[in-house]
C-alpha positions as CSV (number, residue, x, y, z in Angstrom):
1,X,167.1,236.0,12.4
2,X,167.7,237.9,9.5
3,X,171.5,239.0,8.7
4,X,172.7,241.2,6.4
5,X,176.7,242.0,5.6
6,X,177.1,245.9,5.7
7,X,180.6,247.6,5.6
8,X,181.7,250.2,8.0
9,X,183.5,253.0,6.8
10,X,186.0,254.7,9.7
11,X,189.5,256.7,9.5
12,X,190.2,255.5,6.0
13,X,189.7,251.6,6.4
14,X,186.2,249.6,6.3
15,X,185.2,246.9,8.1
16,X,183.0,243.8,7.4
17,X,180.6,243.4,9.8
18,X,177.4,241.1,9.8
19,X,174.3,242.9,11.4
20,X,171.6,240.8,12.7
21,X,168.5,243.3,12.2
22,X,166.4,241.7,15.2
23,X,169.0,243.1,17.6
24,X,168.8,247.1,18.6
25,X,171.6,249.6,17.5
26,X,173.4,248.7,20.8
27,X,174.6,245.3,20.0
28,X,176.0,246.6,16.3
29,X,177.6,249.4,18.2
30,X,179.3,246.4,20.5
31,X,180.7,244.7,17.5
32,X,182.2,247.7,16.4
33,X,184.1,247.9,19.9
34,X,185.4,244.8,19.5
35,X,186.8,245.8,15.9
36,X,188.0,249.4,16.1
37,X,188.2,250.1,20.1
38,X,185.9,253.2,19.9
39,X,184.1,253.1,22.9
40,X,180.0,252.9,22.1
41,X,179.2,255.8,23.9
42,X,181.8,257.6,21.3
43,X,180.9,256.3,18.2
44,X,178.6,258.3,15.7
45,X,177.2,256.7,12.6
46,X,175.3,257.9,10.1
47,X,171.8,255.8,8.9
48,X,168.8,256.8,7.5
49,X,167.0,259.3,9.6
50,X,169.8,260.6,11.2
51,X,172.3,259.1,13.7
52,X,172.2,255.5,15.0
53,X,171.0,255.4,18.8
54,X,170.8,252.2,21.5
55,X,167.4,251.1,20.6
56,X,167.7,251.8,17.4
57,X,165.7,249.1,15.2
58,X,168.3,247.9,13.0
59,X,165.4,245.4,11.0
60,X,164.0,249.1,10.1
61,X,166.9,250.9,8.5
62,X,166.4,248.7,5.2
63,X,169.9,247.7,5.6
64,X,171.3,245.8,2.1
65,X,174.2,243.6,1.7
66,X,177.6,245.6,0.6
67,X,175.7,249.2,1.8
68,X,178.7,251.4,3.4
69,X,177.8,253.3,6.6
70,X,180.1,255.4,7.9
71,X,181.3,255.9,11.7
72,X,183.4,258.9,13.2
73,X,184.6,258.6,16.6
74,X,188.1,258.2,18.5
75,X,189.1,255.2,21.0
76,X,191.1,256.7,24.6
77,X,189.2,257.7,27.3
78,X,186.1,259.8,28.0
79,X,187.1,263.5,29.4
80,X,187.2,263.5,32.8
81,X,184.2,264.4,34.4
82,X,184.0,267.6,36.5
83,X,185.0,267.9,40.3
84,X,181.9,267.3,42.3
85,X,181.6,268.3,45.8
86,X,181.5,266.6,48.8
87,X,178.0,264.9,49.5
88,X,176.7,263.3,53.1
89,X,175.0,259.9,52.6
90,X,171.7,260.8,53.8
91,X,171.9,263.4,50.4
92,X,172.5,260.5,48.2
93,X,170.0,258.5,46.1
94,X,169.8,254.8,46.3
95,X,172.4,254.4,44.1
96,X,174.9,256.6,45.1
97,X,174.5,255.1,48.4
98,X,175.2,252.1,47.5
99,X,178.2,253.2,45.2
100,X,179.8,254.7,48.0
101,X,179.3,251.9,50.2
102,X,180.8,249.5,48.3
103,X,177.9,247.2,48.2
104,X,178.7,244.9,45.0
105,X,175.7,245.5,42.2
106,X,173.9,242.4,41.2
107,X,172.5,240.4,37.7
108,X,169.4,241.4,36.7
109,X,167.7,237.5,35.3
110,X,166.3,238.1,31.7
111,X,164.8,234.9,31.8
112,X,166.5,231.7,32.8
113,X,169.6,233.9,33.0
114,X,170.5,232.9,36.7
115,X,173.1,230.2,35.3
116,X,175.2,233.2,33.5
117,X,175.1,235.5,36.6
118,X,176.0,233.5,38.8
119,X,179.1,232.3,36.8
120,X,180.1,235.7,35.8
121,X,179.5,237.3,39.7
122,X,182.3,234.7,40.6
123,X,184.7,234.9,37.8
124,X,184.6,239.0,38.6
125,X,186.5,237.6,42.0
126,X,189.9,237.3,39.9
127,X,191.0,240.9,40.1
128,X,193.5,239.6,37.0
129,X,190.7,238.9,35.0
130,X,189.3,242.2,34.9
131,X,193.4,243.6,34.4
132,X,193.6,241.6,31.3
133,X,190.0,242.7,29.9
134,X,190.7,246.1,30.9
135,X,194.6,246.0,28.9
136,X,192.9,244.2,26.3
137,X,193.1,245.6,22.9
138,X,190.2,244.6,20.2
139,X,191.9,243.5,17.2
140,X,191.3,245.8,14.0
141,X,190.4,244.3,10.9
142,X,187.6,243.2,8.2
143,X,185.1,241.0,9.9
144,X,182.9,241.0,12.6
145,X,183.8,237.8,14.9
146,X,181.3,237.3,17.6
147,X,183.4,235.9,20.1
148,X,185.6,238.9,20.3
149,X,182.6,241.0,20.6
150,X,181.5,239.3,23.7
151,X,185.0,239.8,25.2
152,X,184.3,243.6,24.4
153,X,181.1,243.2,26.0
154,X,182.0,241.2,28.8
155,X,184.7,244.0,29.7
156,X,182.2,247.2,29.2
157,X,179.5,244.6,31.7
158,X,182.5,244.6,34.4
159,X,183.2,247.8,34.4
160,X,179.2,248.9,34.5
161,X,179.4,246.4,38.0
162,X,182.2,248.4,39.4
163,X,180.3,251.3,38.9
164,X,176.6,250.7,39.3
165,X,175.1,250.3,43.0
166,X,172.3,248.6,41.6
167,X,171.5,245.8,39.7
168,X,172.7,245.8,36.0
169,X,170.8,244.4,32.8
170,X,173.6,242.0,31.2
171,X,171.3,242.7,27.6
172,X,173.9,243.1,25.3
173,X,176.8,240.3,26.9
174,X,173.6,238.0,26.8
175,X,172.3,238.7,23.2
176,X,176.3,238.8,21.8
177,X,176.5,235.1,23.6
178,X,173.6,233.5,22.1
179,X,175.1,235.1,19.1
180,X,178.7,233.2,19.6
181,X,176.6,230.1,21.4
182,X,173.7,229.4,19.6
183,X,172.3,226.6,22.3
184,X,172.4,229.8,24.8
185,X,169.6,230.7,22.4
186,X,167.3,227.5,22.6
187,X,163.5,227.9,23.5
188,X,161.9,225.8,25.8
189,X,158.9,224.6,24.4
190,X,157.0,223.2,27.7
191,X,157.6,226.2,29.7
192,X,158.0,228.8,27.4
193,X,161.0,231.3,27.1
194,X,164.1,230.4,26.7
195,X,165.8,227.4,27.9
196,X,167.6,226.5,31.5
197,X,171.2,226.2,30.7
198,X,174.2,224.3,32.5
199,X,176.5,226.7,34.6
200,X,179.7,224.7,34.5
201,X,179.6,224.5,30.8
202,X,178.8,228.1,30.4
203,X,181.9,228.9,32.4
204,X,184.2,226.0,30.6
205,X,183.2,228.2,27.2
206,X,183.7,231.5,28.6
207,X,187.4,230.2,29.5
208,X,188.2,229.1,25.8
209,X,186.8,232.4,24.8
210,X,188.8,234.6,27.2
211,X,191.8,232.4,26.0
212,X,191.7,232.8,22.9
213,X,190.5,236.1,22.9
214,X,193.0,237.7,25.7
215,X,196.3,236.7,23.8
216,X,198.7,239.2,22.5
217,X,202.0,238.8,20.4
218,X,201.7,235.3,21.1
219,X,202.0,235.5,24.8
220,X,199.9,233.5,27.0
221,X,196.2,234.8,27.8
222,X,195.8,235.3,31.4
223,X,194.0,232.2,31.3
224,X,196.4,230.1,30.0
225,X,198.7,231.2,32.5
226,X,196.9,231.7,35.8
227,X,194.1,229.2,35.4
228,X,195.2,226.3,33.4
229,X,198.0,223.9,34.7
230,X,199.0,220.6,33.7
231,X,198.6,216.7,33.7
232,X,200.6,213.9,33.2
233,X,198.7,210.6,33.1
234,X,200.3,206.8,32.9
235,X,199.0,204.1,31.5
236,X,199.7,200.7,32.7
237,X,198.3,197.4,32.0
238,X,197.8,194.8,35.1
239,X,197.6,191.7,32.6
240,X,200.5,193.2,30.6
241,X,203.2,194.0,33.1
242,X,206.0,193.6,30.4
243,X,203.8,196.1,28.0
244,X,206.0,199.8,28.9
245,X,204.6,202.3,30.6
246,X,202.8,205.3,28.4
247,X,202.6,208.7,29.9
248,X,200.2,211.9,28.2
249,X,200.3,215.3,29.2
250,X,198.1,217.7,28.6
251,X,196.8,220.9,30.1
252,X,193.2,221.4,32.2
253,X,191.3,224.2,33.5
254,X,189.6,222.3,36.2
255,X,189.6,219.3,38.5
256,X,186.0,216.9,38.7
257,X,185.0,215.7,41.8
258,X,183.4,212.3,41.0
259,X,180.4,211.9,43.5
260,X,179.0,208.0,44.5
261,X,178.3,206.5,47.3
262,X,181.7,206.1,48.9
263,X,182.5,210.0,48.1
264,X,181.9,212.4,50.9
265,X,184.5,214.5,50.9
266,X,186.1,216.5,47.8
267,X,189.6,215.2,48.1
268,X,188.0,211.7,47.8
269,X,186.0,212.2,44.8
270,X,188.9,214.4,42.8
271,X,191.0,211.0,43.6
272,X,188.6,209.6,42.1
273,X,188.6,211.3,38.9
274,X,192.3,210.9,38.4
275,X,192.8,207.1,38.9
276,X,190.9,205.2,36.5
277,X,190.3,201.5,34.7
278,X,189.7,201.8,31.7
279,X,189.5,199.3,28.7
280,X,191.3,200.0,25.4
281,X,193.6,198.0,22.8
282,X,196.3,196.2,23.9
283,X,198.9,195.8,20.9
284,X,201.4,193.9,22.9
285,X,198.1,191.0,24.1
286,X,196.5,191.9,20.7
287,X,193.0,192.3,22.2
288,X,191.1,194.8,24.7
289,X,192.5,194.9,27.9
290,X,191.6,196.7,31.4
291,X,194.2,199.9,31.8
292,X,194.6,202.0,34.9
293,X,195.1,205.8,34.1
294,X,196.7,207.4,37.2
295,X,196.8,211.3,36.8
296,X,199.3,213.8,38.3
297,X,199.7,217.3,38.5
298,X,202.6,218.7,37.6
299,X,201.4,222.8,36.9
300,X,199.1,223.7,39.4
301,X,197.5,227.4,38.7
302,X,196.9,230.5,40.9
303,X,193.2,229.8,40.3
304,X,191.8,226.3,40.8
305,X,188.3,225.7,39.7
306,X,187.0,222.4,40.7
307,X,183.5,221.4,38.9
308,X,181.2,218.4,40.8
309,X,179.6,215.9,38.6
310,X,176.3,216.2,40.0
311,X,174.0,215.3,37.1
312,X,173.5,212.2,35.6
313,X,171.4,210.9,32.5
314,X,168.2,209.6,33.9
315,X,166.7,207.6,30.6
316,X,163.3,206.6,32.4
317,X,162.2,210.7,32.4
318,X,165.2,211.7,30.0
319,X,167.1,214.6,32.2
320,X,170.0,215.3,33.5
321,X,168.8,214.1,36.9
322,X,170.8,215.6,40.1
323,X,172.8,213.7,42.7
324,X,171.9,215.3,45.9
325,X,174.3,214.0,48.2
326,X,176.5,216.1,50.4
327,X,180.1,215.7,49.8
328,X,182.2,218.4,52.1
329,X,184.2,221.1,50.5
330,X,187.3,223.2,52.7
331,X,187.5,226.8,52.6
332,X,191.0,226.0,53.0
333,X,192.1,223.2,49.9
334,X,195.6,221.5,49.5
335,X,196.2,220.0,46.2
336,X,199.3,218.5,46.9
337,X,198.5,215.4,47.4
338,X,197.3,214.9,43.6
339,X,201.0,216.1,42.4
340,X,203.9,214.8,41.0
341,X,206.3,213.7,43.7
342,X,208.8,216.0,41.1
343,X,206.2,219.0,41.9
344,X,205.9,217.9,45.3
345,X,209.6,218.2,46.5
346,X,210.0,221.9,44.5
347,X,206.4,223.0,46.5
348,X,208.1,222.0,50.1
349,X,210.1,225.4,50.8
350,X,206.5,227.1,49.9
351,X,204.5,225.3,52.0
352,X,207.0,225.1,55.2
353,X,206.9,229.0,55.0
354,X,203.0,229.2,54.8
355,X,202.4,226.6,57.8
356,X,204.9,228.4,59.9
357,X,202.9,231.6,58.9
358,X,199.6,230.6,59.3
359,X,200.5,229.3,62.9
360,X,201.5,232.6,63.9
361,X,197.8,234.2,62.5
362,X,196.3,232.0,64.8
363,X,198.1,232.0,67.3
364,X,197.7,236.0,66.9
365,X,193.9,236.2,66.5
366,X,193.8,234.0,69.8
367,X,195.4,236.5,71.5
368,X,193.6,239.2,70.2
369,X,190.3,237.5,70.6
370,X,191.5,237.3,74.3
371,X,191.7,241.1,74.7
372,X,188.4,241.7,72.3
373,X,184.9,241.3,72.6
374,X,184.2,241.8,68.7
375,X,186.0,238.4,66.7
376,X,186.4,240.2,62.8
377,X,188.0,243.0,64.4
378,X,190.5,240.4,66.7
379,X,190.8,238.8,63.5
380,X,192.3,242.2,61.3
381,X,194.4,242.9,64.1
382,X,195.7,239.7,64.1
383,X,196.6,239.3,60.4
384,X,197.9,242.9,60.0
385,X,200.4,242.3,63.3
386,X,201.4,238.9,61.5
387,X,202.1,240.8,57.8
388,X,204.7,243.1,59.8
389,X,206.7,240.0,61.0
390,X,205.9,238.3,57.8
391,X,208.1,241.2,56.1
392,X,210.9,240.2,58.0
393,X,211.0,236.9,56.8
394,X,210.8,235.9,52.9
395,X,209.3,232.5,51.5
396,X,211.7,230.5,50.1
397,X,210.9,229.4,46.3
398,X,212.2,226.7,44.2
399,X,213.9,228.8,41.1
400,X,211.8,226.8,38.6
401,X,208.5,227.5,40.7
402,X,209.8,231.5,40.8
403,X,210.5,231.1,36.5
404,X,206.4,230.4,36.1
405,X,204.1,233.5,37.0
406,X,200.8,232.1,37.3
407,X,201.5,229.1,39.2
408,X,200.9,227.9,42.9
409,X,204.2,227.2,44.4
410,X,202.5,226.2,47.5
411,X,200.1,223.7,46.5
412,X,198.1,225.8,48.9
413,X,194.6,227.2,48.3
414,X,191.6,229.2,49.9
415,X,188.0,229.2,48.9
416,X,186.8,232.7,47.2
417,X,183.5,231.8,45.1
418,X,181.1,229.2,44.5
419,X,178.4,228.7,41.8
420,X,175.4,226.0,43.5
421,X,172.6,225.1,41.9
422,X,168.8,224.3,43.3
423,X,166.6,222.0,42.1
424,X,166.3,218.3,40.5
425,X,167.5,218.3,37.0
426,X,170.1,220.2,35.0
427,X,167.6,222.2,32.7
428,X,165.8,223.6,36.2
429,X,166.1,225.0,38.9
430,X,167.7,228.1,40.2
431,X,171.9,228.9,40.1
432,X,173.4,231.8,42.7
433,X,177.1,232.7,43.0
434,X,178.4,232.9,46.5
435,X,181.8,235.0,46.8
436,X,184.1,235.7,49.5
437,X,184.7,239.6,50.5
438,X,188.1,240.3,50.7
439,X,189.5,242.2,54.0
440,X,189.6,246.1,53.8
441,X,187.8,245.7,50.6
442,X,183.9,247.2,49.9
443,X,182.2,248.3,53.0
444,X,182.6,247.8,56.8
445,X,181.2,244.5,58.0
446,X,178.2,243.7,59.6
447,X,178.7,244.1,63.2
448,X,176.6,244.2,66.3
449,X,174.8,242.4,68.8
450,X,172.8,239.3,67.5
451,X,175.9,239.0,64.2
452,X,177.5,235.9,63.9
453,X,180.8,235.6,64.3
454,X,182.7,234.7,60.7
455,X,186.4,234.8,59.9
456,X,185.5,235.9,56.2
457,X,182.2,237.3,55.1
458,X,180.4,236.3,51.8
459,X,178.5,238.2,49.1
460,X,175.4,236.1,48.2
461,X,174.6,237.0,44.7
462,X,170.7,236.1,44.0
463,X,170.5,238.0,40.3
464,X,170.0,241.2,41.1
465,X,169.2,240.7,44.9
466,X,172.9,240.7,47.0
467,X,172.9,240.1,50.7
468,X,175.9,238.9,53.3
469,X,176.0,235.6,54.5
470,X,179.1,233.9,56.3
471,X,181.7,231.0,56.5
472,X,179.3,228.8,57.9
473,X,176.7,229.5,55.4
474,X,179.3,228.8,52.7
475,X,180.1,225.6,54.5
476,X,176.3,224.3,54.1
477,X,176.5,224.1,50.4
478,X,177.4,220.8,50.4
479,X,174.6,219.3,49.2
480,X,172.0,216.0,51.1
481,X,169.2,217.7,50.2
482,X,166.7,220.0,48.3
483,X,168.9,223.3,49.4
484,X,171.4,225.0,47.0
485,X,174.4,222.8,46.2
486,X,178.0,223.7,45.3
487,X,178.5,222.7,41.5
488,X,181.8,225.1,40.9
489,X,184.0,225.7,43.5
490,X,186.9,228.7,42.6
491,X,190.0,228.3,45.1
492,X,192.7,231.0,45.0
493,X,196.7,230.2,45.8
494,X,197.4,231.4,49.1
495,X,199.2,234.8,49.8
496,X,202.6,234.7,51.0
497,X,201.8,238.5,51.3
């Protein structure tokens, strides 16, 4: 690609900003978001032949390096639009229909895209997230850093979902990442197009960028705070036991689930993945010896992401080959038993509280279901009569649990997306995002004769394609065979609300 270093003249000050001139106008207008705050749709700059538009073709402007273009516009909000009047649904388009329905817009796939959608479908589940994009501020100054241009973008592409009832074209998020990410960018030669890329390490890169991009007056990002928590590992040395005991902390974003043969179950394989042997330098025995590495928790966040190590290097065909055996996932996680006893005594209060609450909702929605013939309705009622007693009574938090917004006090968490991935290697396949609706949120649900009973329904995010699929369906992504497998897993602290 060819790049060429232009400055941008606007409201006294110029900014440096690298064009590449195989992109359109659109994508130079996005890195001039992230750099001044105007809003694309407000900025007017000047080129040759008159004013830049969207498709512009930047590689025919004849940009030179150091050439000054200037840009007028003002960052706040568009003018409201005018009142319209009431319309029926059958007078609506498509899209309107959909808009009014709540029906969540989907990903259009611009070739081997599917591992971005689906990644991004589910990370729009954190009603924080988009806060923090939306209250996010581009920094103003000379140089055009591509990584906060893809916040910009990433914030302008949430805010088209929210308002689109069809599916929307992620073209400039996508061209501004292979722009940050260079491998996003690889072509594969065999098939043609561009490359199948991993889902879980896409998402582990958006993280760092939304972290270091969503900071402000050196407060924590939202990630930092309400996704990240904490580990403390000790070492100890079995042929050593006079050598001390070491202990590292450090932060993590998510938890692994080690898969083999004795793993079926999630809790067994994320056990797995904190206690360890491991052979290293012994400077008390003077030689290698065999260390155990026992991990603890001791910061769990409001939003656990737990990735499955599915893939494998297969050296006979050289891929990432997949391991296809079904290892269970709860829609209802606890994570306390991979904590500090320290973090475990201050979560008690927390968890007493939820137990006793979530004993009443069942006990409600078993009465209701008693008196009702339809189960999702039985199962509103229930919750709603269970939040009035619940306002009666307030959980009791340990202070130092109360000092840290952003963690679990509980220990407690529900299922409310999943990434899964079809297919037999890493670089093919097929990725979908599965996310849970919330109650009283988007459109009614499906009801009438022949509908499954669910307690919670799902969104089924196919690209652009978005159908409703429930609890049970969720529950089937475990994985045993060629059918879509859960490789990301996003849990949510449980409400005390």
């Amino acid at each position: 690609m060819a790049v060429v270093a232009v400055q941008v003249k606007w409201q006294g000050k110029k900014y440096a900003v690298d064009v590449d001139t195989a992109q359109p106008g659109e994508v130079f207008k996005m890195q001039l978001f992230s750099l001044t705050g105007v809003e694309p749709d407000r900025q007017k700059i000047l080129v040759k032949g008159g004013q830049l538009k969207d498709d512009t073709d930047m590689g025919a402007l004849g940009l030179k390096d150091g050439q000054v273009l200037m840009m007028m516009g003002t960052v706040g909000a568009l003018p409201a639009a005018p009142a319209q009047p009431v319309r029926f649904v059958e007078d609506m388009t498509d899209s309107e229909r959909a808009q009014a329905l709540s029906i969540p817009a989907g990903l259009t796939n611009l070739g081997n895209t599917c591992y971005m959608n689906a990644s991004l479908q589910c990370l729009r589940a954190i009603p924080g997230l988009q806060q923090a994009l939306g209250a996010h501020a581009p920094a103003a100054g000379p140089g055009g850093d591509a990584r906060a241009s893809l916040v910009s973008a990433l914030r302008v592409l949430f805010r088209q979902l929210r308002e689109e009832g069809e599916g929307v074209a992620p073209l400039v998020f996508l061209q501004l990442l292979r722009q940050a990410f260079p491998k996003y960018a690889e072509q594969d030669p065999q098939a043609g197009g561009f490359r199948q890329q991993d889902a879980e390490e896409f998402w582990g890169e958006l993280l760092t960028t939304l972290d270091q991009q969503l900071r402000a007056g050196g407060a924590p990002s939202f990630v930092e705070q309400r996704m990240a928590g904490a580990l403390a590992t000790t070492w100890t040395a079995d042929e050593a036991p006079d050598e001390p005991a070491t202990v590292h902390r450090e932060p993590f974003r998510k938890l692994t689930c080690q898969i083999d043969k004795s793993v079926n179950y999630l809790a067994q394989g994320i056990k797995k993945s904190l206690e360890q042997e491991i052979e290293k330098r012994s400077e008390t025995l003077g030689r290698n010896a065999q260390y155990r590495a026992v991990s603890r928790i001791e910061r769990l966040p409001e939003y656990l992401t737990v990735t499955y190590n599915r893939f494998f290097w297969k050296a006979s065909e050289s891929v990432d080959a997949k391991i296809v055996k079904s290892v269970k996932f709860p829609l209802d996680f606890d994570a306390a038993e991979f904590c500090t006893p320290e973090l475990q005594d201050k979560m008690r209060p927390a968890r007493a509280f939820l137990r006793d609450l979530e004993e009443r909702r069942a006990a409600e929605r078993k009465q209701q279901r008693a008196k009702s013939s339809d189960a999702s309705s039985a199962d509103a009622d229930a919750d709603a009569g269970a939040k009035d007693e619940e306002k009666k009574a307030a959980p009791e938090i340990h202070p130092d649990l109360l000092a840290d917004p952003g963690c679990n006090p509980s220990g407690m968490y529900e299922l409310i997306g999943v990434v899964t991935h079809i297919g037999r290697t890493a670089n093919s396949g097929h990725y979908m995002a599965w996310v849970r609706k919330e109650p009283g949120v988007g459109g009614p649900d499906p009801k009438g004769k022949g509908i499954p009973e669910t307690r919670h329904w799902w969104y089924r995010f196919d690209d652009d394609e978005v159908s409703m699929v429930t609890d049970d369906d969720v529950l089937r992504l475990s994985g045993g065979g060629d059918w879509h497998t859960a490789y990301v897993t996003l849990y949510r602290a449980k409400s005390f609300d």
